[in-house]
N, C-alpha and C positions, 0 to 999 in steps of 0.2 A: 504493500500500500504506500504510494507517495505523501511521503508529509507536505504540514503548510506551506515548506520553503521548495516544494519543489521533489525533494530528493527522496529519494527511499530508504526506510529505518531498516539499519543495521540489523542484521538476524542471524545470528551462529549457525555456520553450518552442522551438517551432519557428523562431520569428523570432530569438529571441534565441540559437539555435546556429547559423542560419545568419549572423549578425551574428559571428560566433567566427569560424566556418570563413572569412569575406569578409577579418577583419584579420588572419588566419592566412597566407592567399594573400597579401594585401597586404607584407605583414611580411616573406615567403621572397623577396617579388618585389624587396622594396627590397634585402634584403641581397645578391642576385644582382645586382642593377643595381650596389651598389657596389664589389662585387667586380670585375665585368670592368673598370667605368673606373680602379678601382685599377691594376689589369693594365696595362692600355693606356695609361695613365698612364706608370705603369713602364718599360715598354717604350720610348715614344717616349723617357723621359729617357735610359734608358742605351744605345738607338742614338745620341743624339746626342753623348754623350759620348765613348762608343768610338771614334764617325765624328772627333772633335773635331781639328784639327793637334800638337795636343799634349798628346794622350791618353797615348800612350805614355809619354813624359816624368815626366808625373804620377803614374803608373801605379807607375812604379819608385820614385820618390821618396816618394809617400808610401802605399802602398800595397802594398808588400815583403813575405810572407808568411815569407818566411827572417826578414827582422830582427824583424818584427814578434812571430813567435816566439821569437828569441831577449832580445828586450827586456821582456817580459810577465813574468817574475819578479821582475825591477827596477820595473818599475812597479807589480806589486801589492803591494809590500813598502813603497814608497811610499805606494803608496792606504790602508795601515792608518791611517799617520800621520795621514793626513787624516778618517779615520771618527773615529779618537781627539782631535782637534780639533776634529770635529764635535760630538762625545758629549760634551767640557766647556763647550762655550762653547754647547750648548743649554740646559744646567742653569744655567750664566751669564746669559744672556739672559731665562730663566723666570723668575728671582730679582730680578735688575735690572731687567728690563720691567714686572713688577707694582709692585716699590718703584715706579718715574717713575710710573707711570700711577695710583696709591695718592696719593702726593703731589700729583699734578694736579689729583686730585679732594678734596681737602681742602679745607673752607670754613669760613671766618670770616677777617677780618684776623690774627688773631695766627701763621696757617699762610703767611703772605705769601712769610717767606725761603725756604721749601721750595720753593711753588710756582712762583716765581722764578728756584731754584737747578733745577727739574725743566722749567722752560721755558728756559731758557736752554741747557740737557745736550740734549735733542731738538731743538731750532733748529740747535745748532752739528755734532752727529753727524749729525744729518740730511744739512747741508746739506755736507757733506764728503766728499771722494772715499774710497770705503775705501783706494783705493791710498795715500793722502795720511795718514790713520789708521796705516797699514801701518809706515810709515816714522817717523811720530811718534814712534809707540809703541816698536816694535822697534829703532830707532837712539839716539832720543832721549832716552829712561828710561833705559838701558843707562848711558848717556855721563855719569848726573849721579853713577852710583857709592853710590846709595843701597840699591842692592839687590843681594844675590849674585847672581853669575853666574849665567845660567838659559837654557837650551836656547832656541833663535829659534822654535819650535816655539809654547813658551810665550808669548810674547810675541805672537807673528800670534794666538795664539787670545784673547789681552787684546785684541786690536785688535779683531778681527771683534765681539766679546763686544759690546765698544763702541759701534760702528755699530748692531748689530743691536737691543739694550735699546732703540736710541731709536727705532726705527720699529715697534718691538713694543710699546713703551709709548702711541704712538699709537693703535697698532691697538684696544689694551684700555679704554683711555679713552674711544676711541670706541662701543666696546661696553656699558661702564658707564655712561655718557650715553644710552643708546638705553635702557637698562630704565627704564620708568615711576618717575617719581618718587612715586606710591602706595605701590608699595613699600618704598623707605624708610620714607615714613612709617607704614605699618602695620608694620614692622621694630621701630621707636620706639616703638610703641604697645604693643609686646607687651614692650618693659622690654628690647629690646637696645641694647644700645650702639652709639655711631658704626662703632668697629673690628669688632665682631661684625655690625652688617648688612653691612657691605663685605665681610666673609669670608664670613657665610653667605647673604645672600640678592645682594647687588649683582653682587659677581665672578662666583660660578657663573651668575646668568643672561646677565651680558654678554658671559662665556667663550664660553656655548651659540650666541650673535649673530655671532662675527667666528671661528668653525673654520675658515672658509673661507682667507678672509686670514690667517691666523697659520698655516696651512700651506703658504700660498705663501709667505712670509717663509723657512721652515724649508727649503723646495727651493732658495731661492734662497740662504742659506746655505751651502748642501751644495756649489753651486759655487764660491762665494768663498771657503772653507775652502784654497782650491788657490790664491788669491794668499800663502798667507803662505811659500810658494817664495821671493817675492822678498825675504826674511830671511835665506836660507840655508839654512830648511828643506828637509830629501831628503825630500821628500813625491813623489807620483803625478807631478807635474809635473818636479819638479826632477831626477828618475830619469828622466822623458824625454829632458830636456833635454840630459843625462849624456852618453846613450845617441847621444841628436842629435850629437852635437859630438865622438861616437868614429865613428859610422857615415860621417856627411855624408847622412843620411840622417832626412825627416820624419818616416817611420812612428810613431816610437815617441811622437810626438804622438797621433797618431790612436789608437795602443793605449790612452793614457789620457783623451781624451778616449771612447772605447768605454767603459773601464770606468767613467768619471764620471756617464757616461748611465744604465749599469747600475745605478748607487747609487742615483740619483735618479727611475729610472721608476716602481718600484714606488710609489714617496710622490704621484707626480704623475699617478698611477691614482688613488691613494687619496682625494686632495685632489678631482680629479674626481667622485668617488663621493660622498664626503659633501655637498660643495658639491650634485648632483643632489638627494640622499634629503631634506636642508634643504629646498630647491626645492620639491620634491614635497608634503614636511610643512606650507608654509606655505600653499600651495594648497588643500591639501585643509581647512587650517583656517579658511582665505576663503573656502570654498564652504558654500552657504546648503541 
């Protein structure tokens, strides 16, 4: 039938719907295939586990649906703590990881001290245990009396804050590295300044390069938000712990390692996602 304009609507041929219907089968078959080995996957692990000499054992210990229940308002009252440590030391690390990675990229001799003082801050957090951060910070700052008293809370989130700036300030550096240097120079040509091409054209495109990586940083955050327990904080953990040591009983680990997983699935969907549709974009703009 010709349309209004004249011309006749597109219509797939014959080959090309049967080429549909072939990856249509294809596509039901694979997800059918993976479903039963899921299953039977499944199955072999948890007969062998049931069948296991000290299935039972374990069973009760850490896996109690009585304690388990009654530990789960302790631990999600906990887990707040920890979303709200999460929520400032993202904004911390956003702030701090662009300053290092801003600094890094500064050029000429007279920027020397920065870049010195910004390589020297990522060599040494880097190469640092967070646990080792942990105790730095939240014991040792404490102790010298310069600052009012302040909740251990606060302090583990100065620690993580810490750690995390320097491996995020790599990440972005490495991304403001990877855009053409063309554009800077056409940046310059059009009468903006050093500071203005890094805020309008370097960062946003190096941002677009490393979503990937600086989502994985951010998942991996979300669990080390649950060492700073060992300050004293009654975070998700430290409400297990609580709980461990009135029961005699593991479960109430496992409650909050469930809910830590919870926090963190959704994001580590999301990082899968965007990581793919990247993928896909850059494909499709390699292909000729």
């Amino acid at each position: 039938m010709p349309g209004a304009s004249g011309h006749h609507d597109w219509e797939p041929s014959d080959l090309e719907l049967d080429r549909r219907r072939y990856r249509k089968r294809a596509s039901a078959r694979s997800v059918l295939i993976a479903a039963v080995s899921t299953l039977v996957f499944t199955a072999v692990v948890w007969v062998a586990l049931v069948n296991s000499p000290g299935w039972d054992a374990v069973k009760e210990s850490f896996f109690n649906l009585e304690i388990g229940r009654d530990s789960f308002p302790d631990v999600l009252e906990g887990l707040w703590l920890n979303i709200r440590a999460l929520f400032f030391a993202v904004i911390g690390v956003a702030v701090l990881g662009t300053l290092l990675a801003v600094m890094r990229s500064l050029r000429g001799p007279v920027w020397f001290p920065l870049r010195a003082i910004a390589t020297i801050y990522t060599d040494m957090f880097r190469g640092m245990p967070v646990l080792i951060v942990l105790y730095l910070v939240g014991f040792g700052i404490p102790a010298l009396d310069i600052f009012p008293r302040l909740p251990a809370a606060v302090w583990g989130t100065i620690a993580i804050t810490l750690c995390y700036s320097a491996y995020v300030a790599e990440v972005l550096r490495a991304g403001m590295e990877a855009v053409h240097p063309s554009q800077r120079v056409a940046a310059r040509s059009l009468g903006l300044s050093h500071g203005e091409t890094l805020r309008l054209v370097v960062i946003p495109q190096g941002l677009r390069k490393v979503v990937p990586p600086l989502m994985n940083d951010f998942v991996s955050m979300q669990k080390d938000v649950g060492l700073i327990s060992i300050l004293g904080a009654v975070d998700a953990i430290r409400a297990a712990q609580i709980d461990v040591a009135a029961t005699y009983n593991f479960t109430p680990y496992v409650v909050a390692a469930l809910l830590f997983i919870a926090l963190s699935l959704p994001f580590i969907r999301l990082t899968d996602y965007v990581s793919k549709r990247m993928a896909q974009r850059e494909q499709m703009g390699g292909t000729v």
